[in-house]
C-alpha positions in Angstrom: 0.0 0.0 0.0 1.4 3.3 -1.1 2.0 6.2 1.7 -1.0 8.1 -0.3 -3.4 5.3 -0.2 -2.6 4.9 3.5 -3.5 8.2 4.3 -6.5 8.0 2.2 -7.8 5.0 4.1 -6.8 6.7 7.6 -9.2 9.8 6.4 -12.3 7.6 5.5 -11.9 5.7 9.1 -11.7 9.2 10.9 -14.9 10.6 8.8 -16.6 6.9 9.3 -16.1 7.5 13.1 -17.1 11.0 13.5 -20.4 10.5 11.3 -23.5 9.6 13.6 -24.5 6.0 12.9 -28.3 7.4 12.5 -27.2 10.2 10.4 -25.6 7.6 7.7 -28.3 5.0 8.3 -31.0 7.9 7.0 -28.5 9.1 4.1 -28.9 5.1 3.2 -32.5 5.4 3.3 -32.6 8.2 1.3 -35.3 7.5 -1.4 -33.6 7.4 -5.3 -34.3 10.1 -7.8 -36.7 7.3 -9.4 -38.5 6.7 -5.6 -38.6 10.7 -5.9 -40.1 11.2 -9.5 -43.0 8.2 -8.5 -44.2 9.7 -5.9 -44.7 13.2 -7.5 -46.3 11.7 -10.0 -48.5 9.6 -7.3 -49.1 12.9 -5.1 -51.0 14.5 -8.3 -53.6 11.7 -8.6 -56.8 12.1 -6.6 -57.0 9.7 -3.8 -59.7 8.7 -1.5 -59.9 5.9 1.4 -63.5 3.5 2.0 -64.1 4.5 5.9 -67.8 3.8 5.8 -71.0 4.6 3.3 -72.5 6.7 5.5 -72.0 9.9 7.4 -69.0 8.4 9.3 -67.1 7.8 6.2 -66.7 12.2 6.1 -66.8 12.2 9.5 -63.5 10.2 10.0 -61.7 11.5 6.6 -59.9 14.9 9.0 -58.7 12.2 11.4 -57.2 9.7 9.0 -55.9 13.0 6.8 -53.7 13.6 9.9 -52.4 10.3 10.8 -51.5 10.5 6.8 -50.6 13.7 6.8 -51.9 13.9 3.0 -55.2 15.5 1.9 -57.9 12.7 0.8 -59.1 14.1 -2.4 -61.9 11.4 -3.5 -64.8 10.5 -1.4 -66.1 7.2 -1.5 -69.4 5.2 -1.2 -72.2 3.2 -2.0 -75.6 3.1 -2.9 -77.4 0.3 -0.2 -78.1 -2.5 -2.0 -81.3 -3.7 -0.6 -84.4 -2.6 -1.9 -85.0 -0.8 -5.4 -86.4 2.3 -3.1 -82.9 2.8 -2.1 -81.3 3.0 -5.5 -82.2 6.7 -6.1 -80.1 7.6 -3.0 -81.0 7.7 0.7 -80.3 10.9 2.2 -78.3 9.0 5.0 -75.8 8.0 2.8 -75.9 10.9 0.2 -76.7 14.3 2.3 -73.1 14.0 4.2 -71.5 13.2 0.8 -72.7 16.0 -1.1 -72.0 18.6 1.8 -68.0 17.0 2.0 -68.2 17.3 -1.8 -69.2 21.1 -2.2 -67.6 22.0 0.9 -63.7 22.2 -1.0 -63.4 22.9 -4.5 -61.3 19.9 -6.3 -62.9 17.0 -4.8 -64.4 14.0 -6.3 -67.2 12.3 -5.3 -67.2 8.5 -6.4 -70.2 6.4 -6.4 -70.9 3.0 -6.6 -74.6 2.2 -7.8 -76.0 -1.3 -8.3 -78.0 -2.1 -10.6 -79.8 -5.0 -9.6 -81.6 -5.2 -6.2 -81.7 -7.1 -4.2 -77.7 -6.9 -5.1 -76.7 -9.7 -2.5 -79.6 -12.0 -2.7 -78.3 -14.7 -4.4 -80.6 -14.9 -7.2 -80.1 -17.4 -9.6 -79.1 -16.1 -13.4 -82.8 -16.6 -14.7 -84.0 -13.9 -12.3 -81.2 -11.5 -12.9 -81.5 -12.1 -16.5 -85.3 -10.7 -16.3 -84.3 -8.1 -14.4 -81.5 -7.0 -16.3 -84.1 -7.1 -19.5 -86.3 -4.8 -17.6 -83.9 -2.3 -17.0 -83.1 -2.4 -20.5 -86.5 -1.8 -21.6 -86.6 1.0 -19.1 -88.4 -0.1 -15.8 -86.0 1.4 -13.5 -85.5 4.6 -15.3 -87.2 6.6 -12.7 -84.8 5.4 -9.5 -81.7 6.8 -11.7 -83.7 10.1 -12.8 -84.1 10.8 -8.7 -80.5 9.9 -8.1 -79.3 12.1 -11.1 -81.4 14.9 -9.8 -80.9 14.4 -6.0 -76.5 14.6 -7.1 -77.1 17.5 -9.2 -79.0 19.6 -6.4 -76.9 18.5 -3.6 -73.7 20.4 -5.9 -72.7 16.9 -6.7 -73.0 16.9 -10.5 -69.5 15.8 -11.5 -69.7 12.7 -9.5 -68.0 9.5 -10.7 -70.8 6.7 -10.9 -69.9 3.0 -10.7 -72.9 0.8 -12.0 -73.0 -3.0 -11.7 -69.1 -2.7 -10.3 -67.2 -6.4 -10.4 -69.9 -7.3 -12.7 -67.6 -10.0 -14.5 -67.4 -12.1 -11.1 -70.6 -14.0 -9.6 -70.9 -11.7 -5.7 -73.5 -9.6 -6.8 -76.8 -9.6 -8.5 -75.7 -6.8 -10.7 -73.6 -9.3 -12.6 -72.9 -9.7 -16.4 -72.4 -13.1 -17.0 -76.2 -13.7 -16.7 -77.2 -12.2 -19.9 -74.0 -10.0 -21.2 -76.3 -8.5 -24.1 -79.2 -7.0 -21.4 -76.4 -6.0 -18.7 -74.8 -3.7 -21.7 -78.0 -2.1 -22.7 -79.3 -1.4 -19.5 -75.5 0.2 -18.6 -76.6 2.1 -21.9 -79.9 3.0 -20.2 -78.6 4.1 -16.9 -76.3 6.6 -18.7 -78.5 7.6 -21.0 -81.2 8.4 -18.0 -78.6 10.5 -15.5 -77.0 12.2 -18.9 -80.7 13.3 -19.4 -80.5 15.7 -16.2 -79.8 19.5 -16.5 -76.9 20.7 -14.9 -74.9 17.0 -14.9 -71.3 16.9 -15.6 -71.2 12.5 -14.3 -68.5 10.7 -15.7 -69.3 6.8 -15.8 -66.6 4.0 -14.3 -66.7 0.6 -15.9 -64.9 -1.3 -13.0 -64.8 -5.0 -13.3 -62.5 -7.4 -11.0 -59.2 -7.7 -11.5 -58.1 -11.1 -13.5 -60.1 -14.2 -15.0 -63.4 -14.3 -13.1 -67.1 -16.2 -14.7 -66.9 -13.5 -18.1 -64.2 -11.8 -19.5 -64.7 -8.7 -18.7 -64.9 -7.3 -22.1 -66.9 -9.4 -23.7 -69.4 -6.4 -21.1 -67.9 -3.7 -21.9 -70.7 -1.3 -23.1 -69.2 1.4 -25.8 -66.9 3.7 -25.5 -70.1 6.6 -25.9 -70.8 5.4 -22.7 -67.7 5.2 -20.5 -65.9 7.5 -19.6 -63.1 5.5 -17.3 -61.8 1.8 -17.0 -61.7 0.9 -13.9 -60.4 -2.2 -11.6 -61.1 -3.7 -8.3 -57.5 -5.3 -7.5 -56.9 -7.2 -4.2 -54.0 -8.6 -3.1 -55.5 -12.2 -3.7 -55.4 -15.0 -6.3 -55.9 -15.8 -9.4 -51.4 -15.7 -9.0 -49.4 -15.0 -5.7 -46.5 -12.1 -7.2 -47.8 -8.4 -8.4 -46.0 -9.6 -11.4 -48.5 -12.4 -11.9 -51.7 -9.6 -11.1 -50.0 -7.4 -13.8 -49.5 -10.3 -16.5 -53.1 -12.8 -16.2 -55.4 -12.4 -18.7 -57.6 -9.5 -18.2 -55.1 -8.2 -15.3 -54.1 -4.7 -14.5 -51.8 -4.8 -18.2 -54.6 -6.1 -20.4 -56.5 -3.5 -18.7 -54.1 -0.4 -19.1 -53.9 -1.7 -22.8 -57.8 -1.6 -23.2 -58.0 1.7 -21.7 -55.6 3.1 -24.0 -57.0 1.9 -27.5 -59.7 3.3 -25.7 -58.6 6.4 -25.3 -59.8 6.2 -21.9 -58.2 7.0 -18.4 -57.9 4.1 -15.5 -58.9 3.7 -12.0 -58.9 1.5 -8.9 -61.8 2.1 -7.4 -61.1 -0.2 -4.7 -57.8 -2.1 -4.0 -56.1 -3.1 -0.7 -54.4 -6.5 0.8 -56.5 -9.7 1.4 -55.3 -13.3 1.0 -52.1 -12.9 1.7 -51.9 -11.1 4.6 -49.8 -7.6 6.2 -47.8 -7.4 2.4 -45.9 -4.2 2.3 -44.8 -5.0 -0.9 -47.7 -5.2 -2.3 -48.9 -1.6 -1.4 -45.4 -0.7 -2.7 -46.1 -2.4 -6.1 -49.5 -0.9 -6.5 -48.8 2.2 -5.5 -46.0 2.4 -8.2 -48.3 0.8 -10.9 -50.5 3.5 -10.1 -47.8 6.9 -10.2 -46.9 5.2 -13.5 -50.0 5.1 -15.6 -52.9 7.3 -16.4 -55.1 7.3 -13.5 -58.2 9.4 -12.8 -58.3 8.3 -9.1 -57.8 5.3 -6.5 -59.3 4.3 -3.8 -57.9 2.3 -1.1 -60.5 0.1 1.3 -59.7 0.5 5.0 -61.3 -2.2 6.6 -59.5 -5.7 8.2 -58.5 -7.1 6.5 -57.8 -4.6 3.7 -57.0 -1.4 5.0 -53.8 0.4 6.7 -55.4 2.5 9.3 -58.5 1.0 10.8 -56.4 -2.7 10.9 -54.0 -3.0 13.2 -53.5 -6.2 11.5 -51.0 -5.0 8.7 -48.5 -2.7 10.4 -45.7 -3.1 8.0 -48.3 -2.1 4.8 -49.9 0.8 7.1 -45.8 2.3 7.2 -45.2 1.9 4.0 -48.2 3.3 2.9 -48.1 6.5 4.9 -44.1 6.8 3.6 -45.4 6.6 0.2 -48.9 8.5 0.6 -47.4 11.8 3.0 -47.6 15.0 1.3 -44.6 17.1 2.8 -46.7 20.3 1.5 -49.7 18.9 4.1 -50.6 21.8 7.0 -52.8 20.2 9.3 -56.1 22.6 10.1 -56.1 24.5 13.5 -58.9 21.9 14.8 -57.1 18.8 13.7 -59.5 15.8 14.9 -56.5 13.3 16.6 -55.1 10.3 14.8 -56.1 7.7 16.6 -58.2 5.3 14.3 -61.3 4.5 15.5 -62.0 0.8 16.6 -61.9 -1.7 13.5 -64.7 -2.3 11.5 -66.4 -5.7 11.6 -66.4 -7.8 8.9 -68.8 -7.4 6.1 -71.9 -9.3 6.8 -72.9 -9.7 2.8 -76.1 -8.1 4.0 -76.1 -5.1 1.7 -77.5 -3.0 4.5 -76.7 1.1 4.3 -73.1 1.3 5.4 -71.8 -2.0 5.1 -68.8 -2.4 3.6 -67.6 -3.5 -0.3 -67.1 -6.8 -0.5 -64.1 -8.4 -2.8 -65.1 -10.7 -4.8 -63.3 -14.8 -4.1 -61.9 -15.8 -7.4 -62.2 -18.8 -7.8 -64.0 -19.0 -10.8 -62.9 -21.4 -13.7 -60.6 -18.5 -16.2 -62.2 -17.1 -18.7 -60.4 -16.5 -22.5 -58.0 -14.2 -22.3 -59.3 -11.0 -24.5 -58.2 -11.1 -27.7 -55.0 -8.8 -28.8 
């Protein structure tokens, strides 16, 4: 060793000894310039979090802003899905909407409308097959007039609706694979009723399950006149184990970024969060990247157990990342910050449909359907 390597060596040690141990472990942690430009990206698309369908759901948003430290941009919900009576939007579930929605300019409201009832009943395909033909012909139009109307009044005209979501899988009434040909023509309907209403600006989610479910999902897909974004519920669940595997299975997050492109139509994830496989911070990492990489009108993470990264105290590792990934260093909280305490988890979903239950991801374990054709 030379005499000027030695006392190159003898320089490093000194600087080694006199840095802090913390203070190099953070420079190490430091996020790379590619960690940096993703989460830009990720901080300018609208976000929201499922809380609850009801008022709770704005009522806890200030509280799990602060434990975020981000602000929550989309508010999400859902029509109940027991009775037709309910489908042109209880004021229990809607009223506190609308008033979150108007109170801030910017905000989205996103909301999730079935279009069979009862939507959880487990009717066989004959009886959702009639009842998909009525809509068609028009038999429901007056529930989706009121809704229309009641949104546009309540300074909710832009609202995102999601009809018949998941409808490629078998959970809900509101499915496709009944009779594919009435299930796109009363879609066509529905839009063609709430695009009737003065003053509406709505913008209409097609938002099917992630993977091979009972239908391909586009052999559904109702016209581009019609929709206005391609949406995805995506799970951290089978059909596959790797986010590489959710990204490549037919009709998986790729064959849907491709659709939405020859579409010429933006993406979503209305509702994605962990499941199957447990507290998976790399999944929320993967996801979170897929999304800061693509054309995304919104996404919407689902915060009950087992899903969710605030309300579960089940998934610590996922809750860190995401809040590392989510924080908005820009974010001042208000001078009445509610605290950050979550409240106590939610239950599980009963599969009751009742006002304020939660969403319930569909199981697949349906045989796979063709992939969709290149």
């Amino acid at each position: 060793m030379t005499v000027r390597m030695a006392w190159v060596c003898a320089l490093l040690a000194v600087v080694a000894a006199v840095i802090p141990p913390a203070l190099s472990a953070k420079r190490a942690k430091e996020p790379s310039a590619a960690a940096r430009a993703a989460r830009a990206d990720l901080s300018s698309v609208p976000f929201g979090v499922f809380l609850a369908s009801d008022w709770r759901g704005p009522h806890l948003l200030g509280a799990f802003e602060s434990w975020l430290g981000a602000e929550v941009r989309v508010g999400r919900t859902y029509v109940p899905g027991e009775a037709w009576n309910a489908l042109g939007g209880p004021d229990f579930v809607l009223q506190p909407w609308m008033r979150w929605r108007a109170a801030k300019p910017g905000r989205m409201l996103v909301l999730n409308v079935p279009m069979v009832m009862p939507n959880e009943g487990d009717l066989p395909d004959e009886a959702v097959s009639v009842l998909l033909n009525a809509g068609a012909d028009g038999a429901f139009d007056p529930y989706f007039d009121r809704l229309a109307r009641t949104l546009v009044a309540g300074r909710a005209p832009d609202t995102v609706i999601v009809p018949g979501w998941e409808m490629n899988g078998l959970t809900y009434s509101s499915r496709c694979s009944a009779d594919p040909p009435a299930w796109q023509a009363y879609w066509r309907r529905i839009v063609a009723v709430m695009r009737a209403v003065p003053g509406q600006r709505f913008r209409f989610d097609f938002s099917p399950n992630r993977g091979p479910d009972a239908i391909g999902w586009t052999e559904c897909y109702p016209g581009d006149d019609v929709v206005d974004i391609i949406g995805m519920d995506s799970y951290d669940q089978g059909p596959g184990h790797r986010f590489a595997d959710y990204v490549d299975q037919p009709y998986g997050l790729e064959a849907q970024a491709d659709f939405a492109a020859a579409h010429r139509k933006p993406i979503s994830f209305p509702e994605w969060g962990l499941f199957r496989y447990g507290d998976r911070p790399e999944f929320v990492r993967d996801m979170l990247d897929w999304i800061a990489r693509h054309d995304v009108a919104y996404h919407s993470i689902v915060d009950y157990c087992p899903h969710g990264v605030w309300q579960c105290p089940a998934n610590p590792r996922s809750s860190r990342v995401f809040r590392q990934l989510m924080r908005d260093p820009g974010f001042r909280r208000g001078p009445s910050a509610p605290p950050t305490t979550p409240p106590a988890p939610a239950p599980e979903p009963s599969g009751s449909g009742s006002p304020g239950s939660q969403p319930r991801p569909a199981v697949t374990d349906a045989p796979a359907a063709a992939p969709p054709a290149a």
